[in-house]
N, C-alpha and C positions, 0 to 999 in steps of 0.2 A: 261540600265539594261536588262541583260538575259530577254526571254519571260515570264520562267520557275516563275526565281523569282518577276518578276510582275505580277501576276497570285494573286485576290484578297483573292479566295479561301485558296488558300497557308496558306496564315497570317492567314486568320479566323481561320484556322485548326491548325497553331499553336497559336496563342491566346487563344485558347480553351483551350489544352494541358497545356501550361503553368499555367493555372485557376487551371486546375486539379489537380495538381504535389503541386501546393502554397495553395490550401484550404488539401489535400492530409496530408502535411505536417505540417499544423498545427494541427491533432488530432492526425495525430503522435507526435507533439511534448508537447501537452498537456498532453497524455498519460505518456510522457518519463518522464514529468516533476514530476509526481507524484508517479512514477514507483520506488521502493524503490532499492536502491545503483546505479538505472542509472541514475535518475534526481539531486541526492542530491549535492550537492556544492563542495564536496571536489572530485567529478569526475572534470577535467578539462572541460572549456566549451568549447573548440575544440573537446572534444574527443564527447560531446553530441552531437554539432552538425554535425559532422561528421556522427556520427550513425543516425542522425533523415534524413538526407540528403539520406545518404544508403540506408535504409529502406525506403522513401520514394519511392524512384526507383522502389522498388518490387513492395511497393500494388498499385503503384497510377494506372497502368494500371488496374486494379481489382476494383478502386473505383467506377467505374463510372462516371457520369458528372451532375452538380447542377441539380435540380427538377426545380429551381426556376432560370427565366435568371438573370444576373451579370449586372446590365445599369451604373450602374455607384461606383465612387467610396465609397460610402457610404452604398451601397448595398454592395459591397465589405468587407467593414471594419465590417458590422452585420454577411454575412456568417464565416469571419476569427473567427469574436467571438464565432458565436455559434457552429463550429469545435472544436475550443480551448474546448470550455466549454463542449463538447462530451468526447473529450479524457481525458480531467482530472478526469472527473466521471468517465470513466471507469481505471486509474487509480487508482483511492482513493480505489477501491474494493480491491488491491491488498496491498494497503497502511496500511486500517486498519487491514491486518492480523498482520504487525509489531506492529501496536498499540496494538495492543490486548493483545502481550508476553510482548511488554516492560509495561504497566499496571501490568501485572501478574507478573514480576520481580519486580517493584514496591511495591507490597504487601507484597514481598516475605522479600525483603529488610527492609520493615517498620517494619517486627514482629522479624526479625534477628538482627538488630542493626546495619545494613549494609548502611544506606539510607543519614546517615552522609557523605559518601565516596564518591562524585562526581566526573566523570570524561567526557572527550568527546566522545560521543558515533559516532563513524565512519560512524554506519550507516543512523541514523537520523540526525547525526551533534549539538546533543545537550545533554546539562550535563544530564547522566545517573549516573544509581547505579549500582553496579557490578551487581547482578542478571538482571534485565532488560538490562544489555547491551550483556553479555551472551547469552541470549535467542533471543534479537535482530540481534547477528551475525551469530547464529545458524540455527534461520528459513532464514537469507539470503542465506545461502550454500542450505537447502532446498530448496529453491527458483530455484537456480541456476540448483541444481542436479534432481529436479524433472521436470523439461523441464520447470516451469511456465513461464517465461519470453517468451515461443517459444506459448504457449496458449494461451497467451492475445494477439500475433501477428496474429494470428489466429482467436479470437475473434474480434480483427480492424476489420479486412477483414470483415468478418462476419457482422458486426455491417453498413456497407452500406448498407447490403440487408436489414436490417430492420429497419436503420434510414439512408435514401439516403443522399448524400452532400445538404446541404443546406435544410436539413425540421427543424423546430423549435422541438427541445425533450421535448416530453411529460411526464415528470419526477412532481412521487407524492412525495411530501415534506415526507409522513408519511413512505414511504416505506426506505426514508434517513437517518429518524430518528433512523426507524427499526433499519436497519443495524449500526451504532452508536450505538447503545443500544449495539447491539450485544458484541461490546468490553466490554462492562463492566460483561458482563455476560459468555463470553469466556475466558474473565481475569482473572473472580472470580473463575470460575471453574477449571481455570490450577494451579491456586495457593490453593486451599481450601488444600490440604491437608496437606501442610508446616503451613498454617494459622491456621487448626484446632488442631495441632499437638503442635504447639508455645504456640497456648491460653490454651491449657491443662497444659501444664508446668507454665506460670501464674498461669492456676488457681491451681496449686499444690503447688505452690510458696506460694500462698497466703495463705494455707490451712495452710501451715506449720510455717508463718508467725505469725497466730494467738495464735501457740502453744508453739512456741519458739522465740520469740518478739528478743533474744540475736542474731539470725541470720545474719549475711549482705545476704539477699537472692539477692538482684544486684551482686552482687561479686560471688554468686555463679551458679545465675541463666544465666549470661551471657555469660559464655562458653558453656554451657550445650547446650542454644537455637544456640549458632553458628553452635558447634559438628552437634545436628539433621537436623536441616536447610541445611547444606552446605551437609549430607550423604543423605536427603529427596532430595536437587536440583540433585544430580549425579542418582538417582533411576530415579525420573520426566526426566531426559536426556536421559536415554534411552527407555522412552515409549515414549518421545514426537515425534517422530517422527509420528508414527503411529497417534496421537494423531490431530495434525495438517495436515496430509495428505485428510482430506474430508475439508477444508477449502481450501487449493490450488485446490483441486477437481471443489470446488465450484465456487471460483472468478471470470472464466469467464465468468459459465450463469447469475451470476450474476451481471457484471459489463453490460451484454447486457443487463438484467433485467429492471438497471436502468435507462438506455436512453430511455426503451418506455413502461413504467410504467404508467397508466394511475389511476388518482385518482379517 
């Protein structure tokens, strides 16, 4: 054997490397996994791991190397998890902004008579309603055209310097919940006005219900709610934009937020 390559230091120094590149790659790929149109199923799983591999490349040199030494394989197998478990939470930040529109098309759908209509939503991979799948293909071009994808690669990085390889995250349950909560209240609020606008025509329905009993107010009131619904989603289409742009703003202090949150 060459001198070169029997030279013990060599191997240490790649052994090292190698640690780095395979823990490196797992919060990249935890991240990917929850990263909405690049984790989701109906991407090929060549084409993911391809890009987690690529990507890998970049930041592992930028990672840094464990806090905590590597002895054995079991120590191994707890820092691969708590990488993984890094990236998907900062993931999930970027996750529930889709949750949030398709909720709010949801609502939107229930007060329109749309909710009936199921179909495969491409981007979460699961039966939606026309409005929430709309709105969930919508914010992914947003996604795409506003750089986010390029900020939360940027937040990875980031996120060594203030959660090194291998420290356990200090992540408060309440601040998770926080944010959860948060869908249901960025939901309600993107849809209130198709909703408050719907429940007035009930309640006008009903008003007039009372006074002319001969009515089919179903027969009449259910185009009517389609008509405003579907000219209310196309108005809501062009301010959302605006509307969602301090949420992709947000994702990724907040996706760091939540790795070292302390309760």
């Amino acid at each position: 054997m060459p001198q070169t390559l029997g030279n013990p230091a060599l191997w240490a120094f790649t052994e090292a490397q190698v640690l780095v590149y395979m823990l490196t790659m797992m919060r990249l790929g935890g991240m990917i996994a929850t990263m909405p149109g690049f984790g989701q199923t109906r991407v090929a799983m060549q084409v993911r791991v391809i890009l987690v591999v690529m990507l890998t490349l970049i930041v592992a040199p930028a990672a840094g190397r464990p806090v905590t030494p590597v002895l054995g394989m079991y120590d191994l197998v707890a820092v691969m998890l708590l990488e993984f478990s890094a990236g998907l939470l900062m993931g999930l930040a970027v996750a529930w902004i889709i949750d949030t529109v398709t909720f709010a098309g949801q609502l939107m759908d229930t007060q329109m008579g749309f909710s009936f209509v199921q179909f495969l939503d491409p981007i979460s991979a699961h039966p939606v309603a026309i409005s929430g799948s709309l709105l969930s293909q919508v914010t992914m071009i947003l996604i795409l055209v506003s750089g986010l994808h390029h900020q939360m690669i940027r937040a990875l990085v980031e996120s060594y310097r203030i959660l090194p390889m291998g420290r356990p995250m200090a992540v408060n349950p309440a601040l998770v919940l926080t944010q959860m909560g948060q869908i249901l209240v960025k939901g309600f609020q993107l849809a209130f006005p198709i909703l408050f606008t719907l429940f007035m025509v009930d309640f006008i329905a009903g008003l007039a219900g009372k006074f002319m009993p001969q009515l089919h107010l179903i027969t009449l009131t259910f185009p009517v709610k389609i008509a405003l619904g579907l000219t209310l989603l196309g108005i809501l289409l062009r301010e959302f934009s605006p509307w969602i742009q301090p949420l992709f703003e947000a994702a990724p202090r907040e996706a760091l937020r939540l790795l070292v949150s302390h309760g």
